[in-house]
N, C-alpha and C positions, 0 to 999 in steps of 0.2 A: 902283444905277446911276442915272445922272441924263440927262436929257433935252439933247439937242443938236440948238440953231438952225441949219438951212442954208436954203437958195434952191437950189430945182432950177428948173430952166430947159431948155426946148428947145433942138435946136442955133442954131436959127433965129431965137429968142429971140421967137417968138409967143406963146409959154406961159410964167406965171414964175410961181411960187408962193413963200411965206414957210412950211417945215415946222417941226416941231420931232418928234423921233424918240428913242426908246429909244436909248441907248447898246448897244450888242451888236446894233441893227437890221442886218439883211444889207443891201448894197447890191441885191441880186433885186430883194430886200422893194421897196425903194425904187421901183427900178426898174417894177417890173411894178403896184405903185398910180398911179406917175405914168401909164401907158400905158391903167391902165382909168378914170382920173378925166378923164384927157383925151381917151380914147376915138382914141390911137394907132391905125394901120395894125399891126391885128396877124399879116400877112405878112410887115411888115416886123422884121430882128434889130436888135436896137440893143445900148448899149454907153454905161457911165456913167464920164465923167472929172469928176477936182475942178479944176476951169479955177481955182481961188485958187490952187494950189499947180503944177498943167498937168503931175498924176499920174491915169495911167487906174485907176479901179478895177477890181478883180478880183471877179464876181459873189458868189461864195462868201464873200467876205470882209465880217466884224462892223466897222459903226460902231462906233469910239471916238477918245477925244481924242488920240490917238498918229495918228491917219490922217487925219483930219476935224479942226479947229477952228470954235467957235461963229462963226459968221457966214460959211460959206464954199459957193461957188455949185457945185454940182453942175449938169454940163449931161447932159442924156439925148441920143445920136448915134446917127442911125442908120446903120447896119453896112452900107458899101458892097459888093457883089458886081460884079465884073466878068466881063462873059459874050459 
């Protein structure tokens, strides 16, 4: 398996990084590094879409080049609750 370049980004776009990932990486994986490297509100849920293609990921679901193409912006969102 070979290594695939994204850009994950906050929804807010305060936070941008340049990764590069394992192929077969879970979007969690993803998810829950970006939240402790950036040191997230971790009360809050959040929720990983590919704003290149404006497809929500599914946690559970493996990076590969059928889902993901090299150079595409994953944004981290957080999970609105209405109360």
């Amino acid at each position: 398996m070979s290594d695939i370049k994204l850009t994950i980004q906050t929804a807010d776009q305060t936070r941008k990084a340049q990764i590069s990932v394992p192929e077969g990486t879970t979007t969690s994986e993803v998810l829950q590094a970006a939240i402790d490297n950036w040191a997230l509100p971790s009360e809050t849920e959040y929720s990983i879409a590919n704003v290149s293609n404006g497809q929500a990921l599914v946690p559970t679901q493996s990076l590969s080049k059928d889902l993901v193409t090299e150079g595409d912006v994953l944004e981290i969102q957080p999970v609105l609750v209405a109360g």
